[in-house]
N, CA, C and O atoms as a MOPAC input file, in Angstrom:
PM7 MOZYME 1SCF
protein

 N     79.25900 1   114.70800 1    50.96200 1
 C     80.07000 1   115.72400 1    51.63300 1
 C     80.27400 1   116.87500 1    50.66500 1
 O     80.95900 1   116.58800 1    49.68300 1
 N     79.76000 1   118.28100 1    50.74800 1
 C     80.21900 1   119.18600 1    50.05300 1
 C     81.23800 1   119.78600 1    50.76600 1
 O     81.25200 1   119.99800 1    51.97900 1
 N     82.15900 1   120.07000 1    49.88700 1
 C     82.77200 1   121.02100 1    50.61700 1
 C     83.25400 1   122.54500 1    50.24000 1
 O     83.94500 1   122.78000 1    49.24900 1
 N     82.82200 1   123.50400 1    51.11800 1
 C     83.06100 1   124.92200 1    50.86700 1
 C     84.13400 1   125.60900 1    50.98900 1
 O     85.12100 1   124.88900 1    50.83200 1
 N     84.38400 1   126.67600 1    51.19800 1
 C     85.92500 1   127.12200 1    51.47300 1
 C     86.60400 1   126.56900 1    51.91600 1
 O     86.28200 1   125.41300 1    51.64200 1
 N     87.71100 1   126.55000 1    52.67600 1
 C     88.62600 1   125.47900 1    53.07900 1
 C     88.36400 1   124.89300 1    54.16800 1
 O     88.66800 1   123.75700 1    54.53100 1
 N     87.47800 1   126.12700 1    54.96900 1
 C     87.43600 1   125.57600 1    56.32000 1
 C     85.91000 1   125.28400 1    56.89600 1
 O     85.62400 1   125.15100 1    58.08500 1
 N     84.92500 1   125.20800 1    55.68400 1
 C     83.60000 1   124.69700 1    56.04800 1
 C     83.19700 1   123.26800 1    55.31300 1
 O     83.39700 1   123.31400 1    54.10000 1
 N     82.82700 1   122.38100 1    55.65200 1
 C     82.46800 1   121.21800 1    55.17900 1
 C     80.68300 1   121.23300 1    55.77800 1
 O     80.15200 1   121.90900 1    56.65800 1
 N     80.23900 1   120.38500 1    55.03800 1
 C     78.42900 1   120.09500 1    54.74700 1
 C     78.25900 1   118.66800 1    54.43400 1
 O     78.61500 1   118.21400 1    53.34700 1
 N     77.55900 1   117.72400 1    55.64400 1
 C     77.61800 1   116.71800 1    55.32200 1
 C     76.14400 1   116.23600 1    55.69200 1
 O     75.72100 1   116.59500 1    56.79100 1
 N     75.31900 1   115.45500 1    54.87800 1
 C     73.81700 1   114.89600 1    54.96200 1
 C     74.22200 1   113.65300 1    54.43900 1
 O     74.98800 1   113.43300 1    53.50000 1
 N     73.41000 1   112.60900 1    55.40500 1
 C     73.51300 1   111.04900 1    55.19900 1
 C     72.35000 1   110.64800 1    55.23100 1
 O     71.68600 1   111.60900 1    55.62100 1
 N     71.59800 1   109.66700 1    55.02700 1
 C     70.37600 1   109.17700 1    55.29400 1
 C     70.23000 1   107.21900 1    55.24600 1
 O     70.63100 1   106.47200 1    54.35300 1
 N     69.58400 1   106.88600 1    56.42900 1
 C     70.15900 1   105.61300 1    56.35300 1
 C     68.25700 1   105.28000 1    56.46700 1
 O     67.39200 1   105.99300 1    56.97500 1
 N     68.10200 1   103.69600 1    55.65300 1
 C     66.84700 1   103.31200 1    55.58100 1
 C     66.77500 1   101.83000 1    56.41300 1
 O     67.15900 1   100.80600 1    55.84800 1
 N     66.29900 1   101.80400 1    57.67400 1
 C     66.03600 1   100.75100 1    58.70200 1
 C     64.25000 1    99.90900 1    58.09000 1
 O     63.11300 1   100.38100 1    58.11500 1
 N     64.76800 1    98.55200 1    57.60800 1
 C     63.56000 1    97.93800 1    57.12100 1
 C     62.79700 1    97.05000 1    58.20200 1
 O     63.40200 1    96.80100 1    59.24400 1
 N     61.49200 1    96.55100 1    58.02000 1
 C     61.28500 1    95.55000 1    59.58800 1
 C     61.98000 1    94.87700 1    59.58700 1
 O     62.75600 1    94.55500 1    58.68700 1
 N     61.82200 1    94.35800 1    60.99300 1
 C     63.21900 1    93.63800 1    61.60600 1
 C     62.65900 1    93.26700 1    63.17100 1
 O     62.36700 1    93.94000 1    64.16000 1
 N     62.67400 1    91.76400 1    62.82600 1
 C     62.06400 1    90.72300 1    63.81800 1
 C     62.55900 1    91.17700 1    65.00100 1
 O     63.50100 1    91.94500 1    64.80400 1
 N     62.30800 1    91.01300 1    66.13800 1
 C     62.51700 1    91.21900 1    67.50700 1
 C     62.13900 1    90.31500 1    68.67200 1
 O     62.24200 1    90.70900 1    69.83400 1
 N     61.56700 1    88.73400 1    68.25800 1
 C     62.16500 1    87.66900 1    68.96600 1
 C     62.27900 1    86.75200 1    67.96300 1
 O     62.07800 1    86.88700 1    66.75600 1
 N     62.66900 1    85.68000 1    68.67900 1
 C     63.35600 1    84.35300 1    68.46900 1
 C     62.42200 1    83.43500 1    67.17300 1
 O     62.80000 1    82.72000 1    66.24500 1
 N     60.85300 1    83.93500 1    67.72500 1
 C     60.03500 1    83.07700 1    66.76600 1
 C     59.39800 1    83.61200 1    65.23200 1
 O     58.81000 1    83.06400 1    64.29900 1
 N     59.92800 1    85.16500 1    65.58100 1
 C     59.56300 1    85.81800 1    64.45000 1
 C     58.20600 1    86.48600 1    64.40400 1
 O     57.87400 1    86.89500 1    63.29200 1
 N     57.25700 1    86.69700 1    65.52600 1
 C     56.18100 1    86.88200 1    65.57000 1
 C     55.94300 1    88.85600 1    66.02200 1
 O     54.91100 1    89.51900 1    65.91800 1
 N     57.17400 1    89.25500 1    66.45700 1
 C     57.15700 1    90.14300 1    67.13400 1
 C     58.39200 1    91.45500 1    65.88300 1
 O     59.60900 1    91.36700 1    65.71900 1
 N     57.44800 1    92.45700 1    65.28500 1
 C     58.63800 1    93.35900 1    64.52300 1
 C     58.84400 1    94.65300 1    64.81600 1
 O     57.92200 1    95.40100 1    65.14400 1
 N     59.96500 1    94.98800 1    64.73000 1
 C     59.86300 1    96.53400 1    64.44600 1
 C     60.25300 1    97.27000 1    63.42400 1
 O     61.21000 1    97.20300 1    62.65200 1
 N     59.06900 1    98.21100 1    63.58500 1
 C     58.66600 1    98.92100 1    62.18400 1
 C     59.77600 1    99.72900 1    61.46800 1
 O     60.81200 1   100.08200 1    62.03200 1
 N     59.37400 1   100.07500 1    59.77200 1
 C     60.66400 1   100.35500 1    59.34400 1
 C     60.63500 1   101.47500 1    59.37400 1
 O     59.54500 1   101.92400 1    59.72800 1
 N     62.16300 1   102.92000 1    58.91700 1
 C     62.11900 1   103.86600 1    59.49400 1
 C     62.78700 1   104.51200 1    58.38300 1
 O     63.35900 1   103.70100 1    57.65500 1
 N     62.88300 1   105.62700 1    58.05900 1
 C     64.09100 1   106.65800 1    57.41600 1
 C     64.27100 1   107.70200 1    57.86900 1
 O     63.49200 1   108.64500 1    58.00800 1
 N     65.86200 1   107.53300 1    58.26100 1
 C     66.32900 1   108.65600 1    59.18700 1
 C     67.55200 1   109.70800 1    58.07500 1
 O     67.94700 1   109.34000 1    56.96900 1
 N     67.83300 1   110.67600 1    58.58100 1
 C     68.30600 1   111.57400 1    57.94800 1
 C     68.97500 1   112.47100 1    58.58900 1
 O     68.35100 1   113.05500 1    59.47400 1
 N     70.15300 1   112.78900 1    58.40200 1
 C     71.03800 1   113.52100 1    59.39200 1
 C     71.94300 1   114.13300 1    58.38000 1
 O     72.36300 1   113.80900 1    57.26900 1
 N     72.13500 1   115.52900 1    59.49800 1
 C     72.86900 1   116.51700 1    58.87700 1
 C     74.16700 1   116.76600 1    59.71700 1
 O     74.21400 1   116.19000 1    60.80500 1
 N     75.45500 1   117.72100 1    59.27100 1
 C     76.02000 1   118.20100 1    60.16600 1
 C     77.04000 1   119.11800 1    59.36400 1
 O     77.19500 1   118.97000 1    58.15200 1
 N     77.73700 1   120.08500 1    60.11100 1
 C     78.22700 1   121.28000 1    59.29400 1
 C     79.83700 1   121.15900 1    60.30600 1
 O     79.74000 1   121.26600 1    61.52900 1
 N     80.90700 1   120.98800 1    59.80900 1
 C     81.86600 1   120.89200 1    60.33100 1
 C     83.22300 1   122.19100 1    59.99500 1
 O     83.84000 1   122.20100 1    58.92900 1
 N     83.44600 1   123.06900 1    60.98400 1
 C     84.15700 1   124.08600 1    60.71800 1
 C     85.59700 1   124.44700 1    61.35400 1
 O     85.73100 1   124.84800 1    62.51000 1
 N     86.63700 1   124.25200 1    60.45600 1
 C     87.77800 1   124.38900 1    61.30900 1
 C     88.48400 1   126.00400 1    61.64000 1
 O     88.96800 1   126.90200 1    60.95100 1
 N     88.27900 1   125.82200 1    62.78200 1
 C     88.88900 1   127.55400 1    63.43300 1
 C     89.99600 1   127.74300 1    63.00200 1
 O     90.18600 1   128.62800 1    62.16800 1
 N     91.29200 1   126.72700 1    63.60100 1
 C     92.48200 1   127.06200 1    63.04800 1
 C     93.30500 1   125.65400 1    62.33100 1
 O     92.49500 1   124.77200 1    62.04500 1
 N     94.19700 1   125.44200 1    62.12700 1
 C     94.61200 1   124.56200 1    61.51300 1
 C     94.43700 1   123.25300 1    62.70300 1
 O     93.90500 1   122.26900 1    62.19000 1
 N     94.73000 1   123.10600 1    63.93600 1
 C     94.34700 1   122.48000 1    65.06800 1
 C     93.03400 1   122.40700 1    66.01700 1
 O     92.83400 1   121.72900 1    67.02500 1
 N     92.31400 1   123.22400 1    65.43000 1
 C     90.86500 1   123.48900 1    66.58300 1
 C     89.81600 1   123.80000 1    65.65100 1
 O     89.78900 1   124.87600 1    65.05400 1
 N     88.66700 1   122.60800 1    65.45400 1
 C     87.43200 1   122.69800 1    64.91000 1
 C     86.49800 1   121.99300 1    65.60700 1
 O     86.63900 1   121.14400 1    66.48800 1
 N     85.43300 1   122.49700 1    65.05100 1
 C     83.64800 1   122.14300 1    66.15100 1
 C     83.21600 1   121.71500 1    64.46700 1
 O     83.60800 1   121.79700 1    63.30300 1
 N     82.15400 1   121.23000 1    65.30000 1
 C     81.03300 1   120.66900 1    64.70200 1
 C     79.62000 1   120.58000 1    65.24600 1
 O     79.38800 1   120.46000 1    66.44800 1
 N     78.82100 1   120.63600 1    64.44100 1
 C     77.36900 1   120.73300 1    64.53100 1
 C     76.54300 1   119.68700 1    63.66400 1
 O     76.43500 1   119.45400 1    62.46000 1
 N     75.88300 1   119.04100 1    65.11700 1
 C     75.15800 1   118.06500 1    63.85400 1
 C     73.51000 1   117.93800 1    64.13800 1
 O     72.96900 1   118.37100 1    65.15600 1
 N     72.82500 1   117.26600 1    63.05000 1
 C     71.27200 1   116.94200 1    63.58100 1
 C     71.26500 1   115.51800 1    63.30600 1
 O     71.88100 1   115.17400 1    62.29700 1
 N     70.75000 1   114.70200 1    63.93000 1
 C     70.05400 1   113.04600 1    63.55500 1
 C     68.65600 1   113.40600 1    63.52100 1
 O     68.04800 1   114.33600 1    64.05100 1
 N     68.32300 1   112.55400 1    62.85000 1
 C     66.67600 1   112.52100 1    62.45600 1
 C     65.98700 1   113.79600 1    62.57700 1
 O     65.34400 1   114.40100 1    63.43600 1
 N     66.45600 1   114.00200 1    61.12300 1
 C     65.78300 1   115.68400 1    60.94800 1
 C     64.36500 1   115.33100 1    60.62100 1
 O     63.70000 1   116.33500 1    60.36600 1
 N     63.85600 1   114.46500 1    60.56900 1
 C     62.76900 1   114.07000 1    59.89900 1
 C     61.73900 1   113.73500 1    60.70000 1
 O     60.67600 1   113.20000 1    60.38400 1
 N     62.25400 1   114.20400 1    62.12100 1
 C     61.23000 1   113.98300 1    63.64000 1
 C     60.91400 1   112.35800 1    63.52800 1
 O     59.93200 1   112.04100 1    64.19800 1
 N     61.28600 1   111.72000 1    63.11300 1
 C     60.75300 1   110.29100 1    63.37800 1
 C     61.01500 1   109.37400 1    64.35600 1
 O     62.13700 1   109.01500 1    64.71400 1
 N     59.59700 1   108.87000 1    64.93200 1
 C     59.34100 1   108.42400 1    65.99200 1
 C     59.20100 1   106.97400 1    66.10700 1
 O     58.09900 1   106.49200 1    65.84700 1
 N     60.22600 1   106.16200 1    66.48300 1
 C     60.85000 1   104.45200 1    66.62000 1
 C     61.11600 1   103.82400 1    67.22300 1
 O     61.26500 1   104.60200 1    68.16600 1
 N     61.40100 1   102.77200 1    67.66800 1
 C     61.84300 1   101.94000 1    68.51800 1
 C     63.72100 1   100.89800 1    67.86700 1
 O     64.04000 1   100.12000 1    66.96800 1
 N     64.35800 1   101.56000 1    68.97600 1
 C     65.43400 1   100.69200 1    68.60500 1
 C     65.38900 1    99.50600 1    69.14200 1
 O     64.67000 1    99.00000 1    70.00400 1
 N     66.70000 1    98.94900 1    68.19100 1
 C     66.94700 1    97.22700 1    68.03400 1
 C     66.43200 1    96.91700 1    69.75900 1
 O     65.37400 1    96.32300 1    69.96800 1
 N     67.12700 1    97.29300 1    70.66000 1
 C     66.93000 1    96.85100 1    71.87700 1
 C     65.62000 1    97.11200 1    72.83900 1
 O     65.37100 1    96.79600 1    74.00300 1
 N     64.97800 1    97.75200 1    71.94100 1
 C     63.74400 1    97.84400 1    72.01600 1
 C     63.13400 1    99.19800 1    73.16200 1
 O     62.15800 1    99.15900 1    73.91100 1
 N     63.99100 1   100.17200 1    72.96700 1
 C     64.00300 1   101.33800 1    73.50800 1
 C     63.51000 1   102.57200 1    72.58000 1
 O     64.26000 1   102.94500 1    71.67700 1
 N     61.83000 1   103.43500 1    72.85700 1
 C     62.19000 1   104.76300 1    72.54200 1
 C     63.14000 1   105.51000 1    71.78500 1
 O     64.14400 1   105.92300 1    72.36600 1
 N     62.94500 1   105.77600 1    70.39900 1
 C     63.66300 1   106.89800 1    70.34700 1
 C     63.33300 1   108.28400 1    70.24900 1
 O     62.87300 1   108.54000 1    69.13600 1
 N     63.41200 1   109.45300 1    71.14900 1
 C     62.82200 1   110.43000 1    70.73600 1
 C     63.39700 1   111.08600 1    69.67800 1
 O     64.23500 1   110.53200 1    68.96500 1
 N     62.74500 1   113.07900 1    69.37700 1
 C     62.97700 1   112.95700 1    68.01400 1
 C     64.44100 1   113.49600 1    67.59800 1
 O     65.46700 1   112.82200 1    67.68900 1
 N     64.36400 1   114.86300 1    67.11200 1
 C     65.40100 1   115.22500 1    66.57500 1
 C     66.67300 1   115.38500 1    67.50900 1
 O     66.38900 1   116.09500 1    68.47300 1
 N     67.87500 1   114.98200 1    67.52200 1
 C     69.06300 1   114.80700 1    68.46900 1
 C     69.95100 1   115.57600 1    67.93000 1
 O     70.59100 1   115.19500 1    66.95100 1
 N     70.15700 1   116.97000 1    68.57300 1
 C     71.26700 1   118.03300 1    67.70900 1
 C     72.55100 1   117.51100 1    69.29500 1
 O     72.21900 1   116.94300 1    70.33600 1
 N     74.05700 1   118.01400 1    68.85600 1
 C     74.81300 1   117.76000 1    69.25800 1
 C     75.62200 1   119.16700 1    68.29200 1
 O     75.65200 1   119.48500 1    67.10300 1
 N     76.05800 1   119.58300 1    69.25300 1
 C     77.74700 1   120.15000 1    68.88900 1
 C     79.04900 1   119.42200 1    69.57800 1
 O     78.85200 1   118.83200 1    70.64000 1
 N     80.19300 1   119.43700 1    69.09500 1
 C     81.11700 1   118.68800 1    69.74500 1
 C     82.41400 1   119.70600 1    69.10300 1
 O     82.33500 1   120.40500 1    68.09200 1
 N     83.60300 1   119.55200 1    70.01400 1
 C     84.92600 1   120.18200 1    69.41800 1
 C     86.03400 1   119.59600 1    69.40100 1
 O     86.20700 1   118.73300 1    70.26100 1
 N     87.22200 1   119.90200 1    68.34000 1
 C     88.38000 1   118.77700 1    68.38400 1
 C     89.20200 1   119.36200 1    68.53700 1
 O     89.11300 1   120.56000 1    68.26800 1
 N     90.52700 1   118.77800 1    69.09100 1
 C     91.78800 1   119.32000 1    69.01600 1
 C     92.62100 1   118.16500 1    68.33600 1
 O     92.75600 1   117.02100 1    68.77000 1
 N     93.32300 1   118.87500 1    66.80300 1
 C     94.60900 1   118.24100 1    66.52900 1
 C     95.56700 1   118.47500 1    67.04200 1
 O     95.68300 1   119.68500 1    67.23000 1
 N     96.69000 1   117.67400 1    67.52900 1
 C     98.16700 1   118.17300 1    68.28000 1
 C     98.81700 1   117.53300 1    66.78600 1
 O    100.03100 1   117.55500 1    66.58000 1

């Protein structure tokens, strides 16, 4: 987490998914992955900030645990209110 003036924060994580069996007998895996995500979090006023984020900046193309597709890069903005 860096953080910039008071009211900008900078945050990059990166998580490393190794194979990982996907039935019962062990015959069946899915492949391993490194994902990498960003997001920039900015507070407007002392009660009201957004955020901006990316998952898998790294376009990588996987299959989750449940054995679903993942496509690639997933941006999201979202906004909060403190009371």
């Amino acid at each position: 987490l860096l953080k910039m003036p008071e009211l900008i924060s900078f945050e990059v994580s990166g998580s490393y998914l190794g194979y990982r069996f996907s039935n019962n007998a062990g015959t069946k895996y899915i492949d391993q992955v490194f994902l990498l995500s960003s997001a920039v979090l900015i507070d407007i006023t002392e009660h009201f900030g957004i955020a901006a984020a990316a998952d898998n900046m790294l376009n990588q193309s996987y299959i989750d645990r449940l054995g679903f597709p993942v496509p690639g890069i997933e941006w999201s903005i979202k906004g909060s209110l403190n009371l």
